[in-house]
Structure formats: structure tokens, C-alpha cells
C-alpha positions as CSV (number, residue, x, y, z in Angstrom):
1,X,12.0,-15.9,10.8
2,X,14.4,-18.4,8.9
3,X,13.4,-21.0,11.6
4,X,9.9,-20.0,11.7
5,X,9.6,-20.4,7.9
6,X,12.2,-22.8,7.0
7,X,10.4,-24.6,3.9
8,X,8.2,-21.9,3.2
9,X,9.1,-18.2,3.2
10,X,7.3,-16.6,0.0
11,X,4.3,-16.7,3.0
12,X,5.2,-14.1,4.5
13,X,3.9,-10.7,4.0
14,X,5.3,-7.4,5.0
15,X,2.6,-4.8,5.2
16,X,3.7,-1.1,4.8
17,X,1.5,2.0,5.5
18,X,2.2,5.1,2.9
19,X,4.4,8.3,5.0
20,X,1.6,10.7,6.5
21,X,1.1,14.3,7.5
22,X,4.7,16.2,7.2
23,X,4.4,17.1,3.7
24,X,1.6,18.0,0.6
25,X,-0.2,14.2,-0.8
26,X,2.3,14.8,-3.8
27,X,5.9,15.1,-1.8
28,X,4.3,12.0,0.3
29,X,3.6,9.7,-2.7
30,X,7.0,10.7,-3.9
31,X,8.7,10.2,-0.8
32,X,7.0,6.4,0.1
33,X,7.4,5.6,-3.5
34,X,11.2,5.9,-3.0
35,X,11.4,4.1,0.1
36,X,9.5,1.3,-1.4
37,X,11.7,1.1,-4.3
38,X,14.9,0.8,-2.1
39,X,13.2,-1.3,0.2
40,X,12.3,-3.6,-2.6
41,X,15.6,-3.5,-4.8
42,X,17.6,-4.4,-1.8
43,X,18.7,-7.9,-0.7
44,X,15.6,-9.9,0.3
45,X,16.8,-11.6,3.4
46,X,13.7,-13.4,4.4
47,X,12.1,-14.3,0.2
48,X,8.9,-12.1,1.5
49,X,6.5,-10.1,0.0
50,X,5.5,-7.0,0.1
51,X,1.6,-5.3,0.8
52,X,1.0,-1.6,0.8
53,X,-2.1,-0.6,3.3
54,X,-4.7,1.5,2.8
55,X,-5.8,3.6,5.9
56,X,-8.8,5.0,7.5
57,X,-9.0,8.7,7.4
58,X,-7.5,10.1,10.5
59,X,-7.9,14.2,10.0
60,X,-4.9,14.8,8.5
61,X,-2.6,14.3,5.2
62,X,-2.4,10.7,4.3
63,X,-2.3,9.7,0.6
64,X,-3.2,5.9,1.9
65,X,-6.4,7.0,2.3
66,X,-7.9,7.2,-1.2
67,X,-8.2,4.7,-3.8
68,X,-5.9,7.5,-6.3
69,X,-3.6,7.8,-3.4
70,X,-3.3,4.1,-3.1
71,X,-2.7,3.8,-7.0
72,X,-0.1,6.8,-7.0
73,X,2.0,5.0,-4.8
74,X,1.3,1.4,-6.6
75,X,2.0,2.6,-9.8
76,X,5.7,3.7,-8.8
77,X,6.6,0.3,-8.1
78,X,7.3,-2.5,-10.2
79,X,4.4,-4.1,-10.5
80,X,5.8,-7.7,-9.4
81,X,7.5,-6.4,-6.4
82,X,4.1,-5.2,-3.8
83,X,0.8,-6.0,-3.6
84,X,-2.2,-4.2,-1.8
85,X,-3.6,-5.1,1.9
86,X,-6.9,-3.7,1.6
87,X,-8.2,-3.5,5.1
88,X,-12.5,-3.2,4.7
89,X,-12.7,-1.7,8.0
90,X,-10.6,1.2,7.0
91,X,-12.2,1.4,3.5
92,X,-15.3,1.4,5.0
93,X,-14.6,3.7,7.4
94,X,-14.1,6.5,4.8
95,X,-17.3,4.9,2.6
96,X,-19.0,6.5,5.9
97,X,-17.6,9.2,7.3
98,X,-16.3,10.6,4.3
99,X,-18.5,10.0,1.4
100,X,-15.5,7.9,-0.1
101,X,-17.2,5.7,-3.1
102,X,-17.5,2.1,-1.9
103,X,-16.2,1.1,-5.1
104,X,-12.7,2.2,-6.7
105,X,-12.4,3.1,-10.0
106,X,-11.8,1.0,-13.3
107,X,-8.4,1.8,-13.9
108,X,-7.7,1.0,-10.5
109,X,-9.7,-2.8,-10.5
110,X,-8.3,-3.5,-14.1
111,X,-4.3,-3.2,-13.0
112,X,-4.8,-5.2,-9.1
113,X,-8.3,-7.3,-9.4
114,X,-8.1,-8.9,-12.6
């Protein structure tokens, strides 16, 4: 990646999907929140950033799925240290199959869209 990247490395971006299915939404938020912190207090080899996915709903526990899941996890972090990859497809996904709102709520578009 050094190579790759030589004069440049803030461009790239590491995308992360929240921890799924083992435990309850809470113990999952808490569990990726921790990983996230270590993973982002450690040494920063490369100078990259950091994105946390959202995800399509796939039948079982997944706190990526939901715009409060999403800002559970977010909200853990320091805000300077990850950003959000918001794939449509998957956002969309769950607009349709699972009467998700199309829109997230205020609190949410106030802390990452403005």
C-alpha cells in the first residue's frame, strides 16, 4: 500500500461492517464500538481512514442495518476518527422490504450531513 500510495495516503478508506448475529443489537453495538476504538487508537500504519457500512437486512441481528444502529455505533467513536459509507442499494433495500423510512432522522443528518 506504501508504494501504491506513496504521495497520497489519507485516500484511502477502510470500510468496516458492524459485528452481526451472535449476540442482542445492544452487546453488538458495544462489542464493534470497542473494536473500532482499538482499531482506531492504534498505530495508523497506512495514514487511512476509516468508514463504517450500513447493511442490507439479511434475517437476522445486525445493528448496521438501521439508521439508530448506525448512530449507536457512530456515536462511540471519536467523531474525527470514522466516517459513514452509506451504500443506497442496501439502504434501499430495507426502504422496500422492510418499511425502513427513506430518510434518517434529524439528529442523525445534523451530526454526519451538515
Amino acid at each position: 500500500i506504501d508504494e501504491l500510495y506513496e504521495n497520497d495516503k489519507s485516500n484511502i478508506i477502510v470500510t468496516f461492517h458492524p459485528l452481526i448475529k451472535r449476540k442482542e443489537e445492544v452487546q453488538l453495538v458495544k462489542l464493534t464500538v470497542e473494536i473500532l476504538k482499538r482499531l482506531l487508537t492504534s498505530n495508523n500504519i497506512f495514514s487511512c481512514k476509516y468508514a463504517l457500512e450500513n447493511q442490507r437486512y439479511r434475517g437476522y441481528i445486525d445493528p448496521g442495518v438501521t439508521f439508530k444502529g448506525i448512530f449507536s455505533i457512530i456515536s462511540g467513536v471519536p467523531e474525527d476518527k470514522i466516517g459513514i459509507c452509506w451504500d443506497m442499494g442496501h439502504s434501499y433495500a430495507n426502504v422496500i422490504n422492510h418499511n425502513q423510512s427513506l430518510f434518517p432522522p434529524e439528529e442523525f443528518l445534523k451530526r454526519y450531513a451538515g
